[in-house]
N, C-alpha and C positions, 0 to 999 in steps of 0.2 A: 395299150400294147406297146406303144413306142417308147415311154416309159420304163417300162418293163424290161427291152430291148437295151435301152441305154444305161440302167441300172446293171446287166448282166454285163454289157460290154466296160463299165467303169471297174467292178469287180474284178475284170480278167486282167484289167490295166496293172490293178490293184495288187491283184497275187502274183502278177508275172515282177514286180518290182527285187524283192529279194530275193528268187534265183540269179535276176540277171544283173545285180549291184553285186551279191554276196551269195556265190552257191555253198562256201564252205559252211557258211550259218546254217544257209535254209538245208543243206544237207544235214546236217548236226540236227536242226532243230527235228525231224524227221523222227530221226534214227533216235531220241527223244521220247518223241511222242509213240516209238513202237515200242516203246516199253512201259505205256500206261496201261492203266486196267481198262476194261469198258465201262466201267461206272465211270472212273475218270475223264475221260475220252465223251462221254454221256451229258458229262458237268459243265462240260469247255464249249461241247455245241450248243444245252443251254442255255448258256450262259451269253453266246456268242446271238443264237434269238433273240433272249430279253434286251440284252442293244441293242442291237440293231432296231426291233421296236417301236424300242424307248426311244431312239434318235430319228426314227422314221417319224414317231407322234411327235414329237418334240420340235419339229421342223419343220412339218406339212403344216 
């Protein structure tokens, strides 16, 4: 569980970086991403699993 905890807390380290380096990006990149399809959008999360994964097996 603490694990867990600290994998979720690295992640929010993680995604809080480019709003607060660069909101003009991470705004752009947004307003981006509301104009995929959901298949698209579908591709990018799996795609975003199979890494992570892959790096989770890859590592442990």
């Amino acid at each position: 569980m603490t694990n867990l905890l600290l994998a979720f807390a690295l992640m929010l380290v993680i995604e809080g970086l480019l709003p607060f380096a660069a909101p003009r990006i991470w705004r752009e990149t947004f307003r981006r991403a509301l104009e995929l399809t959901d298949g698209q959008l579908r591709f990018v999360g799996l795609s975003s699993i199979v890494i992570g994964l892959t790096l989770l097996l890859l590592f442990r």
